[in-house]
N, C-alpha and C positions, 0 to 999 in steps of 0.2 A: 074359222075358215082354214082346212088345211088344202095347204098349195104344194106342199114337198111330195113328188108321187117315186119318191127313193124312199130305201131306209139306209141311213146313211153306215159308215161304218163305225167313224166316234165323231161326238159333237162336246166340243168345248164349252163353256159356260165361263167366259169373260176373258176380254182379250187384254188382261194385263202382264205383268212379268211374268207371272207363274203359268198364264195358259199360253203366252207364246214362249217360253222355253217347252213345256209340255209340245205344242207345233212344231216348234223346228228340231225335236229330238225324237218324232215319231218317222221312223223311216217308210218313205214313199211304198205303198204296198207295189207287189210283182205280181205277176202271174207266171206260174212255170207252161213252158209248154204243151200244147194237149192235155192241158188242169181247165176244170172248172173254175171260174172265179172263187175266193174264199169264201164267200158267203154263201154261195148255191148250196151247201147244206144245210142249212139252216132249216129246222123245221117247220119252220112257215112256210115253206117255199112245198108246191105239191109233189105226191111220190114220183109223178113223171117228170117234174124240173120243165114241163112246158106251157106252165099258165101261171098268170100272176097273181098274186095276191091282193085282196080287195080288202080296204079298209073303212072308220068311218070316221070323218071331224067331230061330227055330231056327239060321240064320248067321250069327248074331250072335257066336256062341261061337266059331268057328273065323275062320279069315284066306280064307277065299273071297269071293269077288265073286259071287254066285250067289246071285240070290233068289229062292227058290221059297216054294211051300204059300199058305197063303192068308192076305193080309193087307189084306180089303175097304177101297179107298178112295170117297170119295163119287165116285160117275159124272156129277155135274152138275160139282163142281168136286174133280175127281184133284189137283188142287194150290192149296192151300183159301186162298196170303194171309195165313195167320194167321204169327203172329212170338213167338221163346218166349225166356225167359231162363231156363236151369239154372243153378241157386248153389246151391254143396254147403253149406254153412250154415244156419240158420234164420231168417235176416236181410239188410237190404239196406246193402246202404252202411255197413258197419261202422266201417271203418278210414279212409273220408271223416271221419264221427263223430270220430274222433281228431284228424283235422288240424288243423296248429295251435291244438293242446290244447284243441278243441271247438270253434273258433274259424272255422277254415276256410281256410286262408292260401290261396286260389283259385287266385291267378294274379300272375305281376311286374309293376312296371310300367316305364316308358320304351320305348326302341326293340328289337324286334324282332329287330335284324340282330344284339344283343347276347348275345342267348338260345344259339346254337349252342354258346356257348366255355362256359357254363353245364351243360353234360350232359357234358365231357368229350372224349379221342377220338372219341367217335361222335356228337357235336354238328355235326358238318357232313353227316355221312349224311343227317341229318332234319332239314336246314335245309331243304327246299321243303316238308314239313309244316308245320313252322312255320310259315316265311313265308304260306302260303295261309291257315291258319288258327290265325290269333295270339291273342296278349293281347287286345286289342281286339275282335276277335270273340266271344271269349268274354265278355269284361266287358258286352259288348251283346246277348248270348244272355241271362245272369244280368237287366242293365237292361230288356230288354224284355219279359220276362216278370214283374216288380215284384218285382224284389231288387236293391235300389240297391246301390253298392258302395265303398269309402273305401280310400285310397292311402295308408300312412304315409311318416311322411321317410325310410324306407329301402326302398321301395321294393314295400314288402308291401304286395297286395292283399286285402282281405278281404270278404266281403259287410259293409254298413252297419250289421246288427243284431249280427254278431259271432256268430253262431248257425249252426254246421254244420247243423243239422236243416233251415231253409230252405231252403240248399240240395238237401238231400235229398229234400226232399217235392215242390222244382220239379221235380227230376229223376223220381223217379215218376211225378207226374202226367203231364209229356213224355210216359212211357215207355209208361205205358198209355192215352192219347190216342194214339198212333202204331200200337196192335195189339197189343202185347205183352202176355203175361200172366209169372207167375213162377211157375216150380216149383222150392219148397224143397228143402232138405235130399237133394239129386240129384247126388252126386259120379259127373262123369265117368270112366271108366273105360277106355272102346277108343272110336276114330273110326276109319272105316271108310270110304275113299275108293271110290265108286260110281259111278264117271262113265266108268267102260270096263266096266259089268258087263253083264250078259248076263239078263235079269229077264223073269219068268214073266207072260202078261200075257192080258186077258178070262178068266178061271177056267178056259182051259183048257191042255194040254200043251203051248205052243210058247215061243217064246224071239225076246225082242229084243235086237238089238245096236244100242248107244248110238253106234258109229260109223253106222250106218244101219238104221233104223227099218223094219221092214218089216209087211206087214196080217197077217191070220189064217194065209189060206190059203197065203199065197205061203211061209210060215216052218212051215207046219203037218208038214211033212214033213222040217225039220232039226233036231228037239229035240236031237240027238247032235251033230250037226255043226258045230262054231262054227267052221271052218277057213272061209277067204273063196273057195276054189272050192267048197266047198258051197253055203254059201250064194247065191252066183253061180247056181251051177246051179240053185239053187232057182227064184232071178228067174228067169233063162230059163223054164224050164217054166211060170211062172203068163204070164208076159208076153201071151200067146197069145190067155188064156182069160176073164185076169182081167176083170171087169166095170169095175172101177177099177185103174188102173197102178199098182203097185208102187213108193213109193216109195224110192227110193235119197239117199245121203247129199251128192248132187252134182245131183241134182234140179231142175229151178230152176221144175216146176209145183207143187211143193209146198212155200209157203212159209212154211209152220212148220215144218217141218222141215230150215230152210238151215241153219242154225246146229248144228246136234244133236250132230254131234261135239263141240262144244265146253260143251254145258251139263253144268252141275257136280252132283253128286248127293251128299250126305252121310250117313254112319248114324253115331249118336251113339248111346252105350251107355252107361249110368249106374245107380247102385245106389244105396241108400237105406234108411236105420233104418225097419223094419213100425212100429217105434211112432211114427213121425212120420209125420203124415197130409200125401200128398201136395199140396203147392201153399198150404201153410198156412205165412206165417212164424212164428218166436219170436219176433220182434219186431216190430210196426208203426210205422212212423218214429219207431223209437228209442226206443219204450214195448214192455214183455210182452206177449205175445197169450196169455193165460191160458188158449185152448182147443187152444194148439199142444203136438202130443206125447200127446196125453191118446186114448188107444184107444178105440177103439168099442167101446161097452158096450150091453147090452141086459139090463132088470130084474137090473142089478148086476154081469151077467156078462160076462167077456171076447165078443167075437164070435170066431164062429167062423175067419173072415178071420185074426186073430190066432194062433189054434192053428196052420190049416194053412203059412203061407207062414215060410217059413226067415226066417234072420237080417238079412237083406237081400234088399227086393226088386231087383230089375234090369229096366230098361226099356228100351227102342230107340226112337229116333225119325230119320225123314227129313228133312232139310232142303238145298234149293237150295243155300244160303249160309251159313255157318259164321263165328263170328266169335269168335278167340279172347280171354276179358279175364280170364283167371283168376289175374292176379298175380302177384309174386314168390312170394319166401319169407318174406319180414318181416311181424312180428305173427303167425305161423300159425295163434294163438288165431281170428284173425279170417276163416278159410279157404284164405288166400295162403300156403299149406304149399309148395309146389312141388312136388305131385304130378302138375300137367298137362306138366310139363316129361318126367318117362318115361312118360308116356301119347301123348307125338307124337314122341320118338325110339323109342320100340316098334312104335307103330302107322302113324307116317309116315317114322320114320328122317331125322325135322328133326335137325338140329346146335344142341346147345347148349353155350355159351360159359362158361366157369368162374363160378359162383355164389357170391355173397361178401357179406358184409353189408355195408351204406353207409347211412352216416346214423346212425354210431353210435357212439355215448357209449366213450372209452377210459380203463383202469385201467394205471395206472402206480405201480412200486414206490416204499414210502415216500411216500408220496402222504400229504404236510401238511396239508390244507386242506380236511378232512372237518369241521371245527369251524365253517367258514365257506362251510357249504352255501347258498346263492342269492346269494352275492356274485357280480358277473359285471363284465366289462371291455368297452366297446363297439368298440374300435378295436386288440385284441390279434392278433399272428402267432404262427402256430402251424409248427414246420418240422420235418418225420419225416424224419431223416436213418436212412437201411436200412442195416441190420444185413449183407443180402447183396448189395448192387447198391451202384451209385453215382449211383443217381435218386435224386433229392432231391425232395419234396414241399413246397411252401408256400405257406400263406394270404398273404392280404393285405388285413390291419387289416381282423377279423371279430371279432364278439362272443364273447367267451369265458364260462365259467359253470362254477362250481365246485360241486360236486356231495355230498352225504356221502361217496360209494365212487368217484368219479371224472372226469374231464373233462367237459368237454359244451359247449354252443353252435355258431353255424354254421362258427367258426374249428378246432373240433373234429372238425364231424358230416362237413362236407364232405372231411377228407383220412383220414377212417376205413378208407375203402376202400384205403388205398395203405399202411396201418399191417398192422406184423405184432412178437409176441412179441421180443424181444431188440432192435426200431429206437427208436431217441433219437429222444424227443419235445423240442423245444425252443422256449420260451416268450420274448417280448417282449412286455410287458407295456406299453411305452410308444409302440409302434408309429404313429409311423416313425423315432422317433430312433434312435440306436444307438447303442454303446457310449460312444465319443468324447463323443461330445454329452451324455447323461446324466451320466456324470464330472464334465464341467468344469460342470451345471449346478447338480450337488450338492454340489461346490467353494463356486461361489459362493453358497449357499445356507446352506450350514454356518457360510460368514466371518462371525463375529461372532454368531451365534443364539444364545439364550436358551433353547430351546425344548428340548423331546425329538427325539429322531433319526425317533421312525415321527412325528410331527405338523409335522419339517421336511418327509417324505416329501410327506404326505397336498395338504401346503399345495403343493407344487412343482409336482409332476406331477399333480394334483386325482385322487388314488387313493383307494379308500375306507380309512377310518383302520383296522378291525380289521385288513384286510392287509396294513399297513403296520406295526401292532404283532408280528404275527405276523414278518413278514419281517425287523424288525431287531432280534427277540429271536435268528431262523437267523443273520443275515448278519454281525448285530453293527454297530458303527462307521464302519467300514472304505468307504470311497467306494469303494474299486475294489471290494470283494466286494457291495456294494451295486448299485453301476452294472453288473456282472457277471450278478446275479441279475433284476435289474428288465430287462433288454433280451435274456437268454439264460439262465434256467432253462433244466436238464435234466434229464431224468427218464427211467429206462428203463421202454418201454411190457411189460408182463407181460400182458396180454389186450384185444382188441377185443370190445365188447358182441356177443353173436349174433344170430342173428334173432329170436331173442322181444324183445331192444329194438329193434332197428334198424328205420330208417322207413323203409329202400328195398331194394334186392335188385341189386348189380351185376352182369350177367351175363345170357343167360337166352337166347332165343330168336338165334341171327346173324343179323346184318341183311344178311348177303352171299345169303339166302335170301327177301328179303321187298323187293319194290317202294314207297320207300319213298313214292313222289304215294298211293300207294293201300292200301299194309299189307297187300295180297294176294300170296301165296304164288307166289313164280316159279314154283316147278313145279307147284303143286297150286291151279287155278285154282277159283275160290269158298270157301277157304279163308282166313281173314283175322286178322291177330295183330297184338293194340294193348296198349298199354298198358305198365306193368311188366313182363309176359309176354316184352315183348322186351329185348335187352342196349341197355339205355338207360336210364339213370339222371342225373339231375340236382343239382344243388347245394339245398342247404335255401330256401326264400322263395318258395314255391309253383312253380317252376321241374318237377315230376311230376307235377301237377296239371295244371299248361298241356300237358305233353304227353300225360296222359291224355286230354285233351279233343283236341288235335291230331290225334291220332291214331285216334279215337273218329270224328271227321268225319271225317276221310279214309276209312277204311271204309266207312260212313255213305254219304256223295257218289256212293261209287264203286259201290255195292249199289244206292241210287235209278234213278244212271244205266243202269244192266245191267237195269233191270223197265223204265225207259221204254224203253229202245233195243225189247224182248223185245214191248212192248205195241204197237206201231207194226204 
């Protein structure tokens, strides 16, 4: 059923971090003076700019480019401006709300040129993102809108009050100052590239082509014909007669329509629970909306709306500009399922890159130190020696965090992704000493002590004392089993946490398909993919958050510039 009788100007696709920084950085469109609205060139729109465009729901369901029947748009303004966000959830910024355990961990700090070797292999693909729109950008986006922000000694940014919801409610109010509205609980479903179709136009039987726009009369006589010597023929014949010349796509008296081959047209297809009332969330910044879900009743009874329309309804909407932010896989409670991932190798035949979790807590057999759950070590290495390969994985003196059922911290989170069942996990506890070194210092440490073995430990290497009774109840006496274990525990890993823990999604969209100054789609021009969405993942310490916003402006920039170029 399509109910949108706009086409809009961009439509968002998931109201998480990346698609509301993308909102609140797309500046509010203008109109100059005695200008046409932006979009009235558009070649859909007819040569006279006095009738509107008729479209069909009904092609919604099949893989045609062909809109027909009728789908009234306003004839003042055929392309209205307005700007929409779909999130299939009932809330916004869920999993913002999670970071750094409510906290916010925003953004790094230091320099800039550091960040690239932070995401990985594909840290240098999106080094001119970055670079253009950095940490500092952002902490001055966050600063001048009045959310101050504080830097710890390692490097963690966070807003000053320590409150993700701040962040969240700037980002809305952004979002809806800029145009935007949100429609809940709208899981997309098919996208439908319309930028070569062939669309039914003034309420009556003729047909336009997006590579060249033609008036009533001159196209009134080739509804069958889309072959370009028809067409052709067609101009010919009106050329003669016409009161006004027919415009063609090489044109140059008609200059709204220079461009027409290349403007982008999108249909976006989306379904949705009947008992959730469209464009209502479940939650408003991070509180219940006690009126969301709740059916239309009249004196007690269901409405009839309720009876007729099936289990989901299903909606179409048009939009210029598309802007993909719909997440990984991680958390899927919080709608980053990875369902938009075969909804754009179905529907557009994108490539996606093997999906994996990252950022996640590992279990390891025999795993001692369930008793000394929130013990944690600030400066331990962690090194996944694989089971099939002879890549080697390793940190370098990151915080470690012991857990009831398993590993965790950033010495953990960050080589989660390179871990697999049967690879040795191996621990230094003392990092950077090594083996040698620990030996000879618990040599001399032992000469002449009075003490206990875990309270020589604890005093030497300043360890906390329960792990240090723990380890010399395993290790015993022995300096070399001692020095052994304190600089290279081993442990064989038995599972990596899945995506219901994991905070990130390795994998996802190939960047060998996306421009990476702009996030737009090499081959599918007005198409745009930010965020998580794409194979780009970062290390823990807000390093996804920066490139949520990165990349969010990049979009953003490059969508502003394309309506002013389009309004001149």
């Amino acid at each position: 059923m399509t109910e949108e009788n706009i086409i809009y100007d961009t439509i968002i696709v998931g109201a998480g971090a990346s698609g509301l920084f993308c909102g609140a950085a797309m500046e509010k469109l203008t109109q100059k003076p005695g200008k046409q609205p932006i979009c009235d060139g558009h070649p859909l729109i007819c040569e006279e700019r006095k009738q509107p465009i008729s479209g069909n729901e009904d092609a919604a369901s099949g893989n045609s480019h062909h809109i027909s029947g009728k789908h009234p748009i306003s004839s003042k303004y055929p392309f209205s401006g307005k700007r929409l966000i779909l999130e299939k959830t009932g809330s916004a910024g869920t999993k913002l709300l999670m970071s750094g355990n409510g906290q916010c961990n925003i953004t790094h700090g230091g320099s800039i040129k550091a960040f690239p070797a932070c995401y990985g292999k594909n840290g240098n693909k999106i080094r001119s993102c970055l670079y253009k729109h950095n940490n500092l950008s952002l902490i001055n986006f966050l600063e001048g809108n009045g959310i101050p922000t504080q830097t710890r000694n390692d490097g963690k940014v966070f807003p000053a009050s320590m409150d993700a919801h701040d962040v969240l409610k700037l980002l809305m109010q952004k979002t809806r100052e800029n145009g935007f509205e949100i429609h809940y609980n709208s899981a997309v479903t098919q996208i439908d590239n319309l930028s070569d179709a062939k669309v039914q136009c003034c309420d009556e039987k003729i047909q336009y082509s997006m590579a060249a726009p033609y008036c009533d009369k001159a196209l009134q006589d080739a509804n069958t014909a889309y072959d370009k010597k028809a067409l052709h023929a067609s101009d010919a014949a009106h050329d003669a007669s016409a009161p006004h010349k027919a415009a063609t796509s090489n044109d140059a008296s008609v200059p709204h329509h220079t461009n027409a081959f290349h403007a982008p047209l999108w249909r976006v297809t989306t379904t949705s629970p009947v008992s959730k009332m469209n464009g209502e969330p479940d939650q408003i910044n991070g509180k219940p909306n006690k009126t969301s879900g709740k059916p239309n009743r009249a004196n007690g009874k269901a409405s009839k709306a309720a009876e007729i329309f099936p289990e989901k309804s299903k909606k179409t909407y048009l939009t210029r500009n598309l802007v993909i932010a719909s997440g990984g896989c991680s958390y899927p409670s919080t709608g980053s399922d990875g369902s938009m991932f075969q909804v754009l190798k179905e529907s557009l035949s994108m490539q996606v890159s093997k999906l994996r979790p990252a950022l996640s807590p590992i279990q390891v057999a025999d795993y001692p130190y369930g008793e000394l759950a929130g013990i944690s070590f600030e400066n331990a290495q962690v090194t996944i020696v694989p089971k099939k390969s002879e890549k080697i994985s390793s940190s370098q003196g990151e915080a470690l965090l012991f857990t009831h059922k398993d590993l965790s911290g950033p010495a953990i989170l960050n080589l989660s992704k390179y871990a697999a069942q049967g690879d040795i996990l191996k621990i230094n506890y003392l990092y950077p000493l090594q083996y040698q070194q620990a030996a000879q210092r618990l040599k001399a440490a032992f000469h002449g002590a009075k003490t206990s073995v875990s309270n020589i430990i604890a005093a030497e290497f300043d360890l906390p004392k329960r792990f240090c009774q723990l380890l010399s109840s395993r290790a015993g006496s022995s300096i070399k089993n001692l020095a052994k274990t304190l600089t290279g525990e081993e442990f064989c890993i038995i599972s990596v946490s899945g995506f219901q823990k994991s905070m990130a999604t390795s994998g996802g969209i190939d960047l060998s398909q996306i421009n990476p100054a702009t996030m737009e789609c090499k081959e599918h021009p007005g198409l745009f993919i930010i965020g998580e969405a794409l194979d780009v993942d970062g290390m823990t310490g807000g390093y996804n958050l920066q490139f949520a916003y990165s990349s969010a402006k990049a979009a953003a920039s490059a969508i502003v510039q394309a309506n002013a170029k389009a309004s001149l």
